[in-house]
TORLO-279264 format. One line per 3 residues: number of its first residue (from 1); their letters; for each residue x, y, z of C-alpha. Coordinates in nm, 3 decimals. Each point is the difference from the previous one (the first is absolute). Layout:
NUM = A = X/Y/Z; ... $
***
This chain:
1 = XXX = 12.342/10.349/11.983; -0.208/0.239/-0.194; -0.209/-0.119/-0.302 $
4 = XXX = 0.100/0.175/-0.321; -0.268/0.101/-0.223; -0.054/-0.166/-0.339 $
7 = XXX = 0.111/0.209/-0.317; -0.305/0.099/-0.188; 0.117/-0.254/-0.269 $
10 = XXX = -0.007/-0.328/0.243; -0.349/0.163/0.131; -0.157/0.021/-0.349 $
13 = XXX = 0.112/-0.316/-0.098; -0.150/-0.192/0.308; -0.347/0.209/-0.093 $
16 = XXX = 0.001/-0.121/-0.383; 0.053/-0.353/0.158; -0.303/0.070/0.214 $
19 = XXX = -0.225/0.188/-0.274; 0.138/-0.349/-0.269; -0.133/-0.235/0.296 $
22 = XXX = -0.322/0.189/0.007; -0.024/0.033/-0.394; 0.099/-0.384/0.023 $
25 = XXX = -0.312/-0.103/0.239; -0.279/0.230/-0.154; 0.104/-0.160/-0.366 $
28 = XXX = 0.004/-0.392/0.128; -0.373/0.101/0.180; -0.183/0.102/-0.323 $
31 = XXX = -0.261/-0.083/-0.126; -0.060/-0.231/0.259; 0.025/0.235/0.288 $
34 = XXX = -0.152/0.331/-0.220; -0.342/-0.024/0.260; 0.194/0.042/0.305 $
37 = XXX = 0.221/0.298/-0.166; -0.349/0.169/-0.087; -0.078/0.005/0.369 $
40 = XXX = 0.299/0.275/0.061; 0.050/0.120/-0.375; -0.339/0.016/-0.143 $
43 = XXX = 0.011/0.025/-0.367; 0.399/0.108/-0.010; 0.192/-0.282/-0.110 $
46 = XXX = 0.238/-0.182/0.225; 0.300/0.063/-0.214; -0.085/0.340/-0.111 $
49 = XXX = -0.040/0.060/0.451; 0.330/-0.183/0.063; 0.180/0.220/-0.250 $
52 = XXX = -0.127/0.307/0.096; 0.093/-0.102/0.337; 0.346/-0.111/-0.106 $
55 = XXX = 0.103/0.331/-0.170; -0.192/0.253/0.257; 0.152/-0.213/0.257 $
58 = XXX = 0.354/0.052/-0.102; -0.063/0.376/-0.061; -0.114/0.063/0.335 $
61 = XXX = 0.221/-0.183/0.162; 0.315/0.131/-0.174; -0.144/0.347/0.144 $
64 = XXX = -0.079/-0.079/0.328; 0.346/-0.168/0.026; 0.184/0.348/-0.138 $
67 = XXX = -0.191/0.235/0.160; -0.101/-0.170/0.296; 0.213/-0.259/0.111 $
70 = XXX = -0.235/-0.276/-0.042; 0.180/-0.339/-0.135; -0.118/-0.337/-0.180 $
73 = XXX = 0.218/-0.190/0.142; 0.289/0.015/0.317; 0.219/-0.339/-0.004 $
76 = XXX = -0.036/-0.118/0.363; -0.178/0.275/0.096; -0.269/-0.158/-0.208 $
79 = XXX = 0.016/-0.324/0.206; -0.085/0.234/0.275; -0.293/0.188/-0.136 $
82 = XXX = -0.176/-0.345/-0.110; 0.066/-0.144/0.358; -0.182/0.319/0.111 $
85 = XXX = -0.234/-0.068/-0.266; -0.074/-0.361/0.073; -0.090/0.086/0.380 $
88 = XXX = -0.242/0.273/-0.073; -0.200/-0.232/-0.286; 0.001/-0.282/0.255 $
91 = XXX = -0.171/0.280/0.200; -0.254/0.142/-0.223; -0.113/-0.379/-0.140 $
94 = XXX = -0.072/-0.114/0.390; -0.219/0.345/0.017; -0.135/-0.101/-0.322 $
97 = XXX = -0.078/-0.337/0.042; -0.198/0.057/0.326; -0.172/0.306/-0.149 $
100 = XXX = -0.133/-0.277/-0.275; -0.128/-0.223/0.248; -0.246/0.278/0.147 $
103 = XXX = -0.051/0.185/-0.366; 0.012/-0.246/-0.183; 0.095/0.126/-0.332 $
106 = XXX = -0.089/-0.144/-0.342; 0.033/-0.344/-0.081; 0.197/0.115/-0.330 $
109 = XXX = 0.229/0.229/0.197; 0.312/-0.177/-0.094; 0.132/-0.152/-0.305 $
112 = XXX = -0.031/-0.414/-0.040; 0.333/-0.187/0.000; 0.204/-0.040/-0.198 $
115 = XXX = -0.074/0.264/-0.186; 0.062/0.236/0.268; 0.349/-0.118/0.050 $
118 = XXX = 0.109/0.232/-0.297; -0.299/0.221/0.003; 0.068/0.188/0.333 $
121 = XXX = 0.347/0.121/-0.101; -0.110/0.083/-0.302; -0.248/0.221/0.105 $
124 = XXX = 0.162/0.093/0.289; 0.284/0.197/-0.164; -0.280/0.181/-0.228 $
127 = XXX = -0.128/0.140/0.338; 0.340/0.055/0.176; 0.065/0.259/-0.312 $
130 = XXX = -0.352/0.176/-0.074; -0.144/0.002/0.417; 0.387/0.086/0.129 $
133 = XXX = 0.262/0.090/-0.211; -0.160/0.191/-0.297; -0.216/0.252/0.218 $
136 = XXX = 0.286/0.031/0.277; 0.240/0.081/-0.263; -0.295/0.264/-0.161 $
139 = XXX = -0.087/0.138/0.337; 0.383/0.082/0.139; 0.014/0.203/-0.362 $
142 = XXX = -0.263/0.170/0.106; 0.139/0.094/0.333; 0.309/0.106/-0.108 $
145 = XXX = -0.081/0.367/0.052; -0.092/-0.106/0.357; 0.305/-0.173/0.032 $
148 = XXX = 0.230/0.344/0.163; -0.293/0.040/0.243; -0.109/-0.380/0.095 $
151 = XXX = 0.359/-0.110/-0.043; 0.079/-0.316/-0.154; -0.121/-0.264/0.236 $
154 = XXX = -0.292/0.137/0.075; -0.108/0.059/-0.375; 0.076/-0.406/-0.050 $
157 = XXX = -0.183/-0.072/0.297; -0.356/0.224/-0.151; 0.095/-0.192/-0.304 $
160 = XXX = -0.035/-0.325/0.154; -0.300/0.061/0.195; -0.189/0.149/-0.269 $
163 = XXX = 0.085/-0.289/-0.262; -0.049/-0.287/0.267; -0.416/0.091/-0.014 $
166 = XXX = 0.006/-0.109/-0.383; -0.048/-0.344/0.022; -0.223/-0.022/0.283 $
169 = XXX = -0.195/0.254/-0.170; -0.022/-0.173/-0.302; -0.084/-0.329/0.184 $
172 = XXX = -0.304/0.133/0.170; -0.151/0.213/-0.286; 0.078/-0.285/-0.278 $
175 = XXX = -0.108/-0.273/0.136; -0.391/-0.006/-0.140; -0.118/-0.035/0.302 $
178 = XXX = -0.241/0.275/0.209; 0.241/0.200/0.279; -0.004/-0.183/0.356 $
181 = XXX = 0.186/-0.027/0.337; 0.218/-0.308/-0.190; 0.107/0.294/-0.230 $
184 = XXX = 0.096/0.204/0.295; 0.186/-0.289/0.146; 0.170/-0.050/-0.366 $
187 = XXX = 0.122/0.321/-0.048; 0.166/0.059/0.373; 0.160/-0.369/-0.094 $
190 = XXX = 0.143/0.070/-0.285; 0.078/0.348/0.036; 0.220/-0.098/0.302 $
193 = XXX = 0.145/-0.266/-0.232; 0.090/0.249/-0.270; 0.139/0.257/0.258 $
196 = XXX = 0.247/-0.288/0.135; 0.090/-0.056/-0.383; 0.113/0.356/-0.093 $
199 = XXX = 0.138/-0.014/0.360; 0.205/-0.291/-0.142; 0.095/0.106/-0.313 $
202 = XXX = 0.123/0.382/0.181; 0.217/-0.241/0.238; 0.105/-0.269/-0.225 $
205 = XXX = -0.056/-0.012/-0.361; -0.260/-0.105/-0.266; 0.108/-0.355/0.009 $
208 = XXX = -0.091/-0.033/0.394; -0.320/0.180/-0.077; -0.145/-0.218/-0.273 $
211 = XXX = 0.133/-0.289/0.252; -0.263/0.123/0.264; -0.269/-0.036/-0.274 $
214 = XXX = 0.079/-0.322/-0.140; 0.010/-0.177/0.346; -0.312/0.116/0.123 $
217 = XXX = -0.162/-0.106/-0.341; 0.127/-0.352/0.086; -0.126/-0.014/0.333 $
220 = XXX = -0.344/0.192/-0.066; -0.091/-0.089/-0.331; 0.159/-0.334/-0.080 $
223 = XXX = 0.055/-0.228/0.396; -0.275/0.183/0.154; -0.180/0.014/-0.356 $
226 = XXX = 0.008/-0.411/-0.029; -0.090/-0.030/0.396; -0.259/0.281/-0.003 $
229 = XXX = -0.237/-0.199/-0.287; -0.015/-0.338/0.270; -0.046/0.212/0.290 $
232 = XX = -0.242/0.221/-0.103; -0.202/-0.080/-0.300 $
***
């Protein structure tokens, strides 16, 4: 039986419950947590980043979803999508993981338990809406005169590739350190990763994208994250 798409009410209402959790997890985290926030935010306040995020989220995903067909959420489609989701982070956190014992990166890389049991969402839905959904919402806009000549898919598909070298972009310049081959192997790592993501969210929905995120945050940067400070330091 075909899957029925969600009205755009039952959609928005499953983000808000997303953006609340968020909200809910960067609130219970401060002041105790405010150091680790700095690491991604800098001087921008945690609340004042989760907001923005909340409200340009729901913007740009209210116009990818009417002008583009993207969706937040697909009932068992969804179920689907984070199946998908949960094979391709198992994927990318084995590549990971044995990239870390030859690169070894940083001792600080990830985020000490507990606290990153409700950091890592947190944060992670902050970077699902300004490295994916904000710019791929800004750059389709901007293709829209292109869109008679490329044609619809092929404008999304520019889109996505275009957006997916954000965040390994801003990984590798960001990170304070001088430019190596680790930062080459970085950005091909996560730019793959993000380019699976917008994949995800093109096939599936928002839901089944964040999904691919937050399960390759708990292998990478909380299992591996615990195992990685015994192994190797």
């Amino acid at each position: 039986m075909k899957n029925k798409t969600w009205s755009w009410r039952r959609q928005l209402a499953a983000y808000i419950i997303i953006s609340m959790v968020a909200f809910g997890l960067t609130a219970i985290q401060i002041p105790s947590s405010r150091v680790y926030f700095q690491r991604f935010y800098g001087m921008i306040d945690p609340f004042l980043a989760v907001m923005l995020a909340v409200v340009i989220g729901g913007f740009s995903l209210w116009l990818l979803h009417f002008r583009w067909g993207f969706e937040i959420l697909r009932g068992r489609a969804t179920i689907r999508g984070i199946a998908v989701s949960a094979g391709f982070a198992t994927l990318f956190a084995v590549l990971i993981v044995i990239a870390d014992l030859f690169i070894r990166y940083p001792e600080n890389t990830n985020i000490p338990v507990p606290t990153a049991f409700g950091f890592y969402p947190a944060i992670g839905f902050v970077a699902e809406i300004f490295f994916h959904v904000l710019p791929l919402a800004l750059l389709l806009l901007l293709l829209t005169p292109l869109k008679s000549r490329l044609g619809r898919d092929r404008s999304v598909w520019v889109a996505i590739i275009l957006t997916a070298s954000l965040e390994p972009t801003f990984q590798v310049l960001f990170s304070g350190e001088p430019l190596g081959w680790i930062d080459f192997y970085t950005w091909i790592h996560v730019y793959a990763f993000a380019l699976l993501q917008l994949w995800v969210f093109k096939r599936y929905d928002f839901a089944s994208m964040f999904s691919f995120r937050l399960i390759y945050y708990a292998y990478w940067h909380i299992v591996w994250g615990v195992l990685r400070l015994e192994l190797l330091f």
